[in-house]
Backbone as JSON Lines, residues from 0, in Angstrom:
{"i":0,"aa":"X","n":[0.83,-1.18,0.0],"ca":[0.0,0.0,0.0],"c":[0.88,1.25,0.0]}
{"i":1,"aa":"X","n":[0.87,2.18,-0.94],"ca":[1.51,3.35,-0.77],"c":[1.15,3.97,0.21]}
{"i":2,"aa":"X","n":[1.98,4.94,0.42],"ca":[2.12,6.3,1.55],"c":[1.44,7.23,1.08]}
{"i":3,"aa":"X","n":[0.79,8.02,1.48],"ca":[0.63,9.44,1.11],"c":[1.91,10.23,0.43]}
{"i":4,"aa":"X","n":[1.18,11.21,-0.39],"ca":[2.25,11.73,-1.15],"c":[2.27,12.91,-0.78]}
{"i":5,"aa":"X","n":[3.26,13.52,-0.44],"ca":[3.99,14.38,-0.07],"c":[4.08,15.72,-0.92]}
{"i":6,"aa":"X","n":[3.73,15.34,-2.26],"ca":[3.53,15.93,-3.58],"c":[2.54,16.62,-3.73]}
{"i":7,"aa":"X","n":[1.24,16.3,-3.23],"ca":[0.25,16.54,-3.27],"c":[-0.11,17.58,-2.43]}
{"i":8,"aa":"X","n":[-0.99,18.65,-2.46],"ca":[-1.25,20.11,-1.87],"c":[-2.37,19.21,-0.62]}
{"i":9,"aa":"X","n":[-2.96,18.77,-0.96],"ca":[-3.88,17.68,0.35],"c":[-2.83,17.32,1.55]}
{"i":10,"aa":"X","n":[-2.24,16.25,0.88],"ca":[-0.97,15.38,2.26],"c":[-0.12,16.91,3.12]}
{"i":11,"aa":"X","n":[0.09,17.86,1.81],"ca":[0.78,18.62,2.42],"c":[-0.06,19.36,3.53]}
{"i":12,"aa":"X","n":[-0.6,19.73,3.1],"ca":[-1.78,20.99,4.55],"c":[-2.33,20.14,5.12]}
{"i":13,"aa":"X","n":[-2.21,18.61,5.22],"ca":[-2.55,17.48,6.68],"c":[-1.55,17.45,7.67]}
{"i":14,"aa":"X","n":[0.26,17.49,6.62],"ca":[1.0,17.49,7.57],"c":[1.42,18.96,8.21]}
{"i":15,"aa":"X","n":[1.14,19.81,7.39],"ca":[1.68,21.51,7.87],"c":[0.01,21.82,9.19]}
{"i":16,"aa":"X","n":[-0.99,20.83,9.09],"ca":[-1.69,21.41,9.78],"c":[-1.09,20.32,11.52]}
{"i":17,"aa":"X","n":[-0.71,19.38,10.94],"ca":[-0.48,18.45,12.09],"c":[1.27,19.06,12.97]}
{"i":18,"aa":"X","n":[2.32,19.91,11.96],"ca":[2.97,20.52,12.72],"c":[2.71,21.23,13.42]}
{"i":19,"aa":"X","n":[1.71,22.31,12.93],"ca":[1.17,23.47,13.46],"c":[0.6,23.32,14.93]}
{"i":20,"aa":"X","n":[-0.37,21.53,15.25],"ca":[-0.75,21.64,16.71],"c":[0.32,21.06,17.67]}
{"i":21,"aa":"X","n":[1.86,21.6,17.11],"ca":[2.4,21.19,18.14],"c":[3.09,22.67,18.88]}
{"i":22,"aa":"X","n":[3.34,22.34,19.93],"ca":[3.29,23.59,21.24],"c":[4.75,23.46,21.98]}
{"i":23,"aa":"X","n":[5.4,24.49,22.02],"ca":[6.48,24.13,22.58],"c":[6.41,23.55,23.9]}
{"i":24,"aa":"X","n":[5.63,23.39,24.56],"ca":[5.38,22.45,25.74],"c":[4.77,20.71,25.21]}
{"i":25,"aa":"X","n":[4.41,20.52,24.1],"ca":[4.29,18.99,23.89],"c":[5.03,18.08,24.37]}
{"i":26,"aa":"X","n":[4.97,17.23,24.92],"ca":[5.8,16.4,25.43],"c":[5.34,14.64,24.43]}
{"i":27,"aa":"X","n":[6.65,14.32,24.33],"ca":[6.82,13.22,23.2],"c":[6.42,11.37,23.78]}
{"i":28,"aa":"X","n":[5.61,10.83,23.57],"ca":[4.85,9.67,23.96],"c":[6.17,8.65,24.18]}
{"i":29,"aa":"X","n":[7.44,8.7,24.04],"ca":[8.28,7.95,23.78],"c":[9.79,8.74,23.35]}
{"i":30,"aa":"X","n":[10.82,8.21,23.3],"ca":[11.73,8.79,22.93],"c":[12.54,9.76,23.95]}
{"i":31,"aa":"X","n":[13.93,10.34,23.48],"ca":[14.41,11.3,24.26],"c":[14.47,12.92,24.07]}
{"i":32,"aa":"X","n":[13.96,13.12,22.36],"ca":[13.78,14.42,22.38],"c":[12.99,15.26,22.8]}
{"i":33,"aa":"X","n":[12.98,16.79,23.01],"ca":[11.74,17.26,23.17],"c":[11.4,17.82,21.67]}
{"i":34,"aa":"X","n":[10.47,18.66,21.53],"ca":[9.61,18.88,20.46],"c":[10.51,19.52,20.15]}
{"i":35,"aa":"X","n":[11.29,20.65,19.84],"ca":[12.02,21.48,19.33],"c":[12.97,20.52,18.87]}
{"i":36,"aa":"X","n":[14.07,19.62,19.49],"ca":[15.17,18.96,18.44],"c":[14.61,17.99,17.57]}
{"i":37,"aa":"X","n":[13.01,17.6,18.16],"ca":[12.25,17.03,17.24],"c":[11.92,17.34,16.19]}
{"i":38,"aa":"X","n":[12.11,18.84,16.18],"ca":[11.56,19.47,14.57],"c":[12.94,19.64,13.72]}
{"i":39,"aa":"X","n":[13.82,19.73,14.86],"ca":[15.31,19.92,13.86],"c":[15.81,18.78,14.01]}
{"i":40,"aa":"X","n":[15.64,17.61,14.36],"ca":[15.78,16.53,13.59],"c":[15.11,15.79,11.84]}
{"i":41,"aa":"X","n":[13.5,16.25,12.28],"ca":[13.06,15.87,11.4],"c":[13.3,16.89,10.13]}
{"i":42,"aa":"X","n":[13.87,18.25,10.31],"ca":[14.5,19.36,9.12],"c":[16.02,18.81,8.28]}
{"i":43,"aa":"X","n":[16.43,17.3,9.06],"ca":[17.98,16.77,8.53],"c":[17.28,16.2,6.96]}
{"i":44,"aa":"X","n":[16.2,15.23,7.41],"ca":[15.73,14.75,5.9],"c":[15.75,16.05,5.11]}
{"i":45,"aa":"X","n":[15.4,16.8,5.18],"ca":[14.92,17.74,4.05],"c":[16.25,18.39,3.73]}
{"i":46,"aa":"X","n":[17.1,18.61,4.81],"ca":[18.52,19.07,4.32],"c":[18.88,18.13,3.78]}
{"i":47,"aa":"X","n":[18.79,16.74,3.52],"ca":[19.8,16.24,2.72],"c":[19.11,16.33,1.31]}
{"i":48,"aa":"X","n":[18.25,16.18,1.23],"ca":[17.41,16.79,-0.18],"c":[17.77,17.9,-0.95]}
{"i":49,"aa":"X","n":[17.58,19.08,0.03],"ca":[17.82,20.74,-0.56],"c":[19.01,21.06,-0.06]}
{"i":50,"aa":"X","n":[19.9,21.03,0.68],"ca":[20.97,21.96,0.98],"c":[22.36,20.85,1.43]}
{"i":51,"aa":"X","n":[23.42,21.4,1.12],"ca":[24.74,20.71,0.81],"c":[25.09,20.78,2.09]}
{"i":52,"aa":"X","n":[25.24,20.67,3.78],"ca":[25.17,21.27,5.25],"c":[25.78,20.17,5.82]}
{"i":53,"aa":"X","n":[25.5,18.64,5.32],"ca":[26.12,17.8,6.15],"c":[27.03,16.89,5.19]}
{"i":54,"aa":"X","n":[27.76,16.26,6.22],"ca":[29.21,15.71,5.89],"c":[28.58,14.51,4.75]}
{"i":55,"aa":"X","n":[29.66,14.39,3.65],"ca":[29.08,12.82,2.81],"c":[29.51,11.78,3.32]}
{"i":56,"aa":"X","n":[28.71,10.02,3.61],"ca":[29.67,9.43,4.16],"c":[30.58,8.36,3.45]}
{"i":57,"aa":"X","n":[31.45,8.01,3.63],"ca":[32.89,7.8,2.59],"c":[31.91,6.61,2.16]}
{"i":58,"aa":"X","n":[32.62,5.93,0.85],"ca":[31.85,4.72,-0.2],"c":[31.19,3.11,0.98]}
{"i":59,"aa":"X","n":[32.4,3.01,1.74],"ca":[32.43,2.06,2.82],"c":[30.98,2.13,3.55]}
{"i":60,"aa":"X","n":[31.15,3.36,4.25],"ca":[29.25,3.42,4.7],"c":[28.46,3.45,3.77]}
{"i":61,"aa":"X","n":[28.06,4.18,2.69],"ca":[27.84,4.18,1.85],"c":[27.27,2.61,1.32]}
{"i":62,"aa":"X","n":[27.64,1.95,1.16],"ca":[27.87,0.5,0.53],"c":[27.07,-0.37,1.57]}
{"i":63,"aa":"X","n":[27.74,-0.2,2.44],"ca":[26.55,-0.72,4.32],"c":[25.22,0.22,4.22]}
{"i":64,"aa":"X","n":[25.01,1.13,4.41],"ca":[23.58,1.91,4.31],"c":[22.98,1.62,3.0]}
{"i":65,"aa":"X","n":[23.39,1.57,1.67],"ca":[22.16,1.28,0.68],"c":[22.27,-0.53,0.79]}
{"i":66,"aa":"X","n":[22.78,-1.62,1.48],"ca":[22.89,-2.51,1.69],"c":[21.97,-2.91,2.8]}
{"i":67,"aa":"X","n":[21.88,-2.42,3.9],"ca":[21.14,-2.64,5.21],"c":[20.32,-1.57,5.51]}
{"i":68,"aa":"X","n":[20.36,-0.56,5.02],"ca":[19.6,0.62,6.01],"c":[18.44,1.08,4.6]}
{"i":69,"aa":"X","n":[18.76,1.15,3.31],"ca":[17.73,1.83,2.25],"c":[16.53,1.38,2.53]}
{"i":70,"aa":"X","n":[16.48,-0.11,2.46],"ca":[14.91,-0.52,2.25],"c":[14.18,-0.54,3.32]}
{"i":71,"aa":"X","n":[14.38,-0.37,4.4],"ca":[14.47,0.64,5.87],"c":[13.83,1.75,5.94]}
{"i":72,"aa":"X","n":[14.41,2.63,5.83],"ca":[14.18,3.98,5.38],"c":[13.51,4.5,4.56]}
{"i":73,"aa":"X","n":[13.5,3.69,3.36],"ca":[12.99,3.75,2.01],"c":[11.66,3.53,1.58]}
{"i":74,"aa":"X","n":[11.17,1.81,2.51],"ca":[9.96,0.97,1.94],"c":[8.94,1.85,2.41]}
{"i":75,"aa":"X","n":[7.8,1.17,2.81],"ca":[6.4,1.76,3.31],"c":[6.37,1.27,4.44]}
{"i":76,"aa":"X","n":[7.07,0.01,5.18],"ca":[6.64,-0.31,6.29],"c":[7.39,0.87,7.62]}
{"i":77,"aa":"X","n":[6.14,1.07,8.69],"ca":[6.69,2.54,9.41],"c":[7.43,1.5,10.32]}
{"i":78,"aa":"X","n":[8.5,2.94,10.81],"ca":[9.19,3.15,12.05],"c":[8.77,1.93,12.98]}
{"i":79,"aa":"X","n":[9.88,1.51,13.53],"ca":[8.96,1.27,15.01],"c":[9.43,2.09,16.42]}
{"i":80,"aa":"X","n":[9.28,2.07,17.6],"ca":[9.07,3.4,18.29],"c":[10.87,3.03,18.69]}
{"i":81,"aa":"X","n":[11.65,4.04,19.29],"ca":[13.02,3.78,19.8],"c":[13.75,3.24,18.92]}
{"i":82,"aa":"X","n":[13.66,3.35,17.41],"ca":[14.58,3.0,16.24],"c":[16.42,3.64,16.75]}
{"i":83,"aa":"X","n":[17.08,3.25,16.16],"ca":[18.68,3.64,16.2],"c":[18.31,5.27,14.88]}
{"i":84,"aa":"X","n":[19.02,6.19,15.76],"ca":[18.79,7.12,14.61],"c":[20.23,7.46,14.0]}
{"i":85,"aa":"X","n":[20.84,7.53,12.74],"ca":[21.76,7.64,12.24],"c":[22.51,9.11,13.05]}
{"i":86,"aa":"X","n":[23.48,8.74,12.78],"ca":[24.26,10.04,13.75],"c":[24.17,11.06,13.38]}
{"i":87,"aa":"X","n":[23.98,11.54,11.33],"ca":[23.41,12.97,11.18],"c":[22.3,13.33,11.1]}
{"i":88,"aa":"X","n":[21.55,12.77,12.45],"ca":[20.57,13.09,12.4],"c":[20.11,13.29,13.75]}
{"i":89,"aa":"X","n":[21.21,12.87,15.0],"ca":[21.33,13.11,15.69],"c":[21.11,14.88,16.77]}
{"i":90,"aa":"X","n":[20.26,15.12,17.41],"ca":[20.36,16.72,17.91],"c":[19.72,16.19,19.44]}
{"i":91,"aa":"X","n":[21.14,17.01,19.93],"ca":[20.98,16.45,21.9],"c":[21.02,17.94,21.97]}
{"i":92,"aa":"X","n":[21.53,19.18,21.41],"ca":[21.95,20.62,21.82],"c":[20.17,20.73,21.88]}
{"i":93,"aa":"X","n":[20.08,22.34,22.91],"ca":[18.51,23.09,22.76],"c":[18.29,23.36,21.65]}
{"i":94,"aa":"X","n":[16.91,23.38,21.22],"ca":[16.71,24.14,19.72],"c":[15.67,25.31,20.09]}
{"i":95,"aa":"X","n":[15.41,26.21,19.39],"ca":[14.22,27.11,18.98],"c":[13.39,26.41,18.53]}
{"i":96,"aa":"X","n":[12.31,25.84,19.35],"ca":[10.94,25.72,18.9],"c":[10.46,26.45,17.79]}
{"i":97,"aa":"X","n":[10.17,27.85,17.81],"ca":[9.69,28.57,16.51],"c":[10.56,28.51,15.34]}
{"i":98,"aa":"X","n":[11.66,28.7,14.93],"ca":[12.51,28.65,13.93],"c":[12.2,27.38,13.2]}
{"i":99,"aa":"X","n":[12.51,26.57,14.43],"ca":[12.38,24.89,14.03],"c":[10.78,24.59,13.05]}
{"i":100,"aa":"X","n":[10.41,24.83,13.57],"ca":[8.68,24.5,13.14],"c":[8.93,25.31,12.03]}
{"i":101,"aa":"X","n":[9.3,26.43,11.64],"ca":[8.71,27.59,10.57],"c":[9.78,26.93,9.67]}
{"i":102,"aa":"X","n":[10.98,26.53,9.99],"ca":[11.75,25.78,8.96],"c":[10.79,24.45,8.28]}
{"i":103,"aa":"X","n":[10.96,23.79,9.14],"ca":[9.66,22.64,8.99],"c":[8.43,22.66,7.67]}
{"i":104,"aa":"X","n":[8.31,23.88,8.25],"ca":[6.9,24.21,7.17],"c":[6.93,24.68,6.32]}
{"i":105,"aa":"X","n":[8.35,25.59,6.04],"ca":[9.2,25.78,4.88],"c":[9.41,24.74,3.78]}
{"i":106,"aa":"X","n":[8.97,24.0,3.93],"ca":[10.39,22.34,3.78],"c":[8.91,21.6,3.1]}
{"i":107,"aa":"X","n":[7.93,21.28,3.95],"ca":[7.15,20.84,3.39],"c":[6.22,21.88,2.21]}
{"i":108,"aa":"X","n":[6.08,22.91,2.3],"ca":[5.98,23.62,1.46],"c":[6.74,23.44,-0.25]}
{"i":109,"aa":"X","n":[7.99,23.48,0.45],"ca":[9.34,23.27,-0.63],"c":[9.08,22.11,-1.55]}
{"i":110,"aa":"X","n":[8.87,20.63,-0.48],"ca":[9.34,19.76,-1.49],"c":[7.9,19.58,-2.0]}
{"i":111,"aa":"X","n":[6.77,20.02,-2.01],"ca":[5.12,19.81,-2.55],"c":[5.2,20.49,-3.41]}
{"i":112,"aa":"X","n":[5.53,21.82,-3.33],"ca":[6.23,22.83,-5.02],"c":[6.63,22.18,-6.06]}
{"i":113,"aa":"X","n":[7.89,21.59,-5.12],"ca":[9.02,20.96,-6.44],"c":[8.42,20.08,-6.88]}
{"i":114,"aa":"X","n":[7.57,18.81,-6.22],"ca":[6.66,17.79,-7.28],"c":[7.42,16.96,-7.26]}
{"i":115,"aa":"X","n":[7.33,15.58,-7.8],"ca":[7.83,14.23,-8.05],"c":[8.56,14.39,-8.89]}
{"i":116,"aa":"X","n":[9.16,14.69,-9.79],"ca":[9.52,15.1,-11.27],"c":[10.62,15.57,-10.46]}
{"i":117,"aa":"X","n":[10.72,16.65,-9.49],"ca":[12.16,17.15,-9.23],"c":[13.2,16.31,-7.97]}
{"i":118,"aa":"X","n":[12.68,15.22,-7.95],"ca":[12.94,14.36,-7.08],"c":[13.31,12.8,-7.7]}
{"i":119,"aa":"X","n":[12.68,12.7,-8.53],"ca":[12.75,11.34,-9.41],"c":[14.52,11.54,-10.2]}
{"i":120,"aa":"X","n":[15.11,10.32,-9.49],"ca":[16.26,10.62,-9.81],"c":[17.73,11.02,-9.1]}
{"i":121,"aa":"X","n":[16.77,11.92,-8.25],"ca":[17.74,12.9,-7.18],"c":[18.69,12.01,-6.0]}
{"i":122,"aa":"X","n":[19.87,12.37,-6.2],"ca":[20.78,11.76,-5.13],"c":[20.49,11.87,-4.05]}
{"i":123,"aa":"X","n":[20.39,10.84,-3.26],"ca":[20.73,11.02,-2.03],"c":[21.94,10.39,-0.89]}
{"i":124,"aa":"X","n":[22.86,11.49,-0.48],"ca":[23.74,11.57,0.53],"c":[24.23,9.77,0.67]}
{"i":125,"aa":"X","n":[23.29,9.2,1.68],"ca":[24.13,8.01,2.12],"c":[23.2,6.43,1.01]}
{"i":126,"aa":"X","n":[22.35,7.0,0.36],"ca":[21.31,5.33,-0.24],"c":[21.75,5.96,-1.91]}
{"i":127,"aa":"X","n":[22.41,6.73,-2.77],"ca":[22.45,7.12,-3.83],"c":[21.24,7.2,-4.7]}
{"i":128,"aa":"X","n":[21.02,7.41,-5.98],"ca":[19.98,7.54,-6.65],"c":[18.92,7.22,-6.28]}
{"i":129,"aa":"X","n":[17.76,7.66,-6.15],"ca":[16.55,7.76,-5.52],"c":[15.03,7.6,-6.19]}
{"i":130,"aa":"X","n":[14.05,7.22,-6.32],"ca":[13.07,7.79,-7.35],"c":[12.31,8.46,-6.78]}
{"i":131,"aa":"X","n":[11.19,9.58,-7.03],"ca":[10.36,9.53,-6.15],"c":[9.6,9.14,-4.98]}
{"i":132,"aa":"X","n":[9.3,7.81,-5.55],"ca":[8.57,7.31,-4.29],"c":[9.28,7.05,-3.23]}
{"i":133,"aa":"X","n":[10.78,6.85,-3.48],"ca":[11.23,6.53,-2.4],"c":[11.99,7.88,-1.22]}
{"i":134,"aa":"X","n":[12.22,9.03,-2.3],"ca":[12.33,10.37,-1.4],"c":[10.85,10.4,-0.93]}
{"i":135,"aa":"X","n":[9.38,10.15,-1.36],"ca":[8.32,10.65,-0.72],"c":[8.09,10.11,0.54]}
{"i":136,"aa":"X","n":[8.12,8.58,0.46],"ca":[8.62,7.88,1.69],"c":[9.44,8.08,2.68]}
{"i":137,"aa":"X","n":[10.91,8.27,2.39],"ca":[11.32,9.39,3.33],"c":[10.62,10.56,4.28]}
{"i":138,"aa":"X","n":[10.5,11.09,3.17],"ca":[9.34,12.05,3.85],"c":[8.22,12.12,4.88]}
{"i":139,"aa":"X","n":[7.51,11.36,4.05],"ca":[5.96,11.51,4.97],"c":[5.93,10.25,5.85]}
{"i":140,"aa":"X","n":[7.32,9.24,6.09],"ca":[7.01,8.05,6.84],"c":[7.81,8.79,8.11]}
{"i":141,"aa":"X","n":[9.33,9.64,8.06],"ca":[9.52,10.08,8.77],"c":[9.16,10.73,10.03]}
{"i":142,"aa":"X","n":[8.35,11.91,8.81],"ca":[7.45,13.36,9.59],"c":[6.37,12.35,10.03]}
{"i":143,"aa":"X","n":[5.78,11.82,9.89],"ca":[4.63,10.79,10.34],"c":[4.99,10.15,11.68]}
{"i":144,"aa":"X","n":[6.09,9.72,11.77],"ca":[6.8,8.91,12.78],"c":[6.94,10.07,14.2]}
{"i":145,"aa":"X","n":[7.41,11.17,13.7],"ca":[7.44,12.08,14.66],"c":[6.51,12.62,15.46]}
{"i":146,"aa":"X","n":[5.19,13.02,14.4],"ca":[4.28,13.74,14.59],"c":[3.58,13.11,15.58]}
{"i":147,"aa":"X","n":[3.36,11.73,15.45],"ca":[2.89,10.68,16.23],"c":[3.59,10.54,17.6]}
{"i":148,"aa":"X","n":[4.73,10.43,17.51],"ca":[5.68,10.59,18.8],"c":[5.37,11.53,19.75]}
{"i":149,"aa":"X","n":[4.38,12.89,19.64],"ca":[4.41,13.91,19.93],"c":[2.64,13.93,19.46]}
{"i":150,"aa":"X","n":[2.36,12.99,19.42],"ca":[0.62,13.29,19.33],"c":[0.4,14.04,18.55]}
{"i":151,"aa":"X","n":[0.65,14.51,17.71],"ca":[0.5,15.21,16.25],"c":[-0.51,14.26,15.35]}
């Protein structure tokens, strides 16, 4: 069964409305973040998409992650709760709640613009070539995973 698409102006204003009821006092059903490194965690996917910010990892990981970790990350089946989170994706420092979120909503904004078409194809960092569905997956299985974490 596919995911929701991420592409779509619908999925998008379900998930920009489901960031929106979160409160810098939310507290997360599970896990160790609070809502703020929660939102700048979940802003790493989208940086590795749009912006050049984090380190590449050498062919060796590389080769182990689209080997063990893509179809993971990639498929439709979700998260389960207390997953291992890759280290750039890691955020223990405080964050800005507001920045965080308005980035957030930036982002989903961004990649619903750009459409499937500007994604089909597109590299990604540590799993290489990508198609759509599988950056959309990224996406909305991620932010999904979170939102939920945090009663979203």
């Amino acid at each position: 069964m596919a995911l929701p698409s991420v592409y779509t102006a619908t999925v998008a204003q379900q998930l920009t409305d489901r960031v929106n009821k979160l409160q810098v006092s939310s507290q997360p059903l599970w896990g160790k973040m609070n809502v703020a490194q929660m939102l700048a965690h979940c802003n790493v996917a989208y940086e590795l998409a749009f912006e050049n910010k984090h380190p590449q990892p050498n062919a060796v990981i590389r080769f182990f992650l689209k080997l063990f970790v893509k179809k993971i990350v990639t498929g439709e089946k979700p998260y389960t709760r207390n997953m291992r989170t890759a280290p750039v994706f890691l955020v223990s420092n405080q964050q800005d709640f507001a920045l965080q979120q308005q980035r957030l909503l930036a982002y989903i904004t961004k990649t619903q613009e750009a459409g499937a078409a500007f994604f089909e194809g597109k590299e990604n960092p540590g799993f290489g070539t990508l198609t759509a569905i599988e950056w959309n997956n990224i996406f909305y299985k991620h932010l999904d995973h979170h939102l939920a974490q945090f009663g979203a």
